[in-house]
C-alpha positions in Angstrom: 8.9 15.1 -4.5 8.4 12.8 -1.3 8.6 15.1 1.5 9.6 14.0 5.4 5.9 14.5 6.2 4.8 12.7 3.8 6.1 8.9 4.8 5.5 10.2 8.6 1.7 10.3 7.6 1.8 7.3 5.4 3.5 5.7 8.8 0.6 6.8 10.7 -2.1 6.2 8.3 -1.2 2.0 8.1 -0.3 2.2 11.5 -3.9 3.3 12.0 -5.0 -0.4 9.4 -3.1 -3.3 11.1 -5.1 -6.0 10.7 -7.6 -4.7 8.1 -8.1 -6.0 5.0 -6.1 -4.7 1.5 -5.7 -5.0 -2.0 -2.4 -4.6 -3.1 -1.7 -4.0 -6.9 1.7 -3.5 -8.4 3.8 -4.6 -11.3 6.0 -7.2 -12.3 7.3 -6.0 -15.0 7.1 -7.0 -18.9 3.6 -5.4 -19.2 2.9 -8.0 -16.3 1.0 -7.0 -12.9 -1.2 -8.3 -10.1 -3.7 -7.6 -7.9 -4.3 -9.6 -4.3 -5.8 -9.3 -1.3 -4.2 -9.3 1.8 -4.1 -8.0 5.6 -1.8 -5.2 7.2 0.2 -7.6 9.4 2.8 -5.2 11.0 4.2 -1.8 10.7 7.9 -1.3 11.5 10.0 2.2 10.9 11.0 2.0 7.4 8.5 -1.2 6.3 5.1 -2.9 6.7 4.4 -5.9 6.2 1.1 -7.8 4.4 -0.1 -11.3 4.2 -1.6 -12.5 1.6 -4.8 -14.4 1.6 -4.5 -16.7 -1.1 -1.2 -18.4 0.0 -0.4 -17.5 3.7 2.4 -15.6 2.4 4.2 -12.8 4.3 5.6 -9.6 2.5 7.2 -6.9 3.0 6.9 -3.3 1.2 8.5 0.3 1.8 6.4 3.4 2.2 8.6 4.9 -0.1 7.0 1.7 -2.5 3.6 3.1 -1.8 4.6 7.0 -2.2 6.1 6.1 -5.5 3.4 4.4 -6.3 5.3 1.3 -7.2 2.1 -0.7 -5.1 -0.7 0.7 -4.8 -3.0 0.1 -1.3 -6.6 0.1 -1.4 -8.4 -0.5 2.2 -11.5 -2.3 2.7 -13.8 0.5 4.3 -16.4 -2.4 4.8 -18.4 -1.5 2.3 -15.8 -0.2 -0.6 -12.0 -0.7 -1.0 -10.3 3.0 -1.4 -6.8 3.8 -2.1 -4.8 4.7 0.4 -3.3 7.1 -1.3 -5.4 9.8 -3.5 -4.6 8.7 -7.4 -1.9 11.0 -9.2 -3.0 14.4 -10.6 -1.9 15.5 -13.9 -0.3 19.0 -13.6 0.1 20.9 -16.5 2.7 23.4 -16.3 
């Protein structure tokens, strides 16, 4: 379950990577997905957005998006992209 803290922190978190470099990997559906590279370009309330490097393209995501894990963000460190997010744990009950 997304909790209130939880988009407030991812808010935070890309606020804190405006203008740092990205992958972004989601799906297109039909066993179809992709994987670019891109920039933080701004953060607003309920959206960020990212441009992509290949075509000078501007896009918009949700954090909800990220918290979903509909994209996945993986930051460039310098050295080493990591995800943004840590990857999904399997919970057995």
């Amino acid at each position: 379950m997304i909790c209130k803290s939880d988009i407030t922190n991812l808010k935070s978190d890309i606020g804190d990577i405006i203008g740092q470099k990205v992958i972004v990997k989601g799906s297109l559906g039909r066993s179809k997905s992709f994987e670019k590279e891109a920039t933080i370009e701004k953060a607003y309330p309920n959206i960020f957005v990212v441009k992509y490097e290949e075509n000078e393209r501007n896009v918009t995501y949700s954090y909800t998006d990220v918290l979903t894990r509909t994209v996945e963000v993986e930051v460039f460190d310098g050295e080493n992209y990591c995800p943004l997010i840590p990857p999904a744990m399997n919970v057995k009950a």
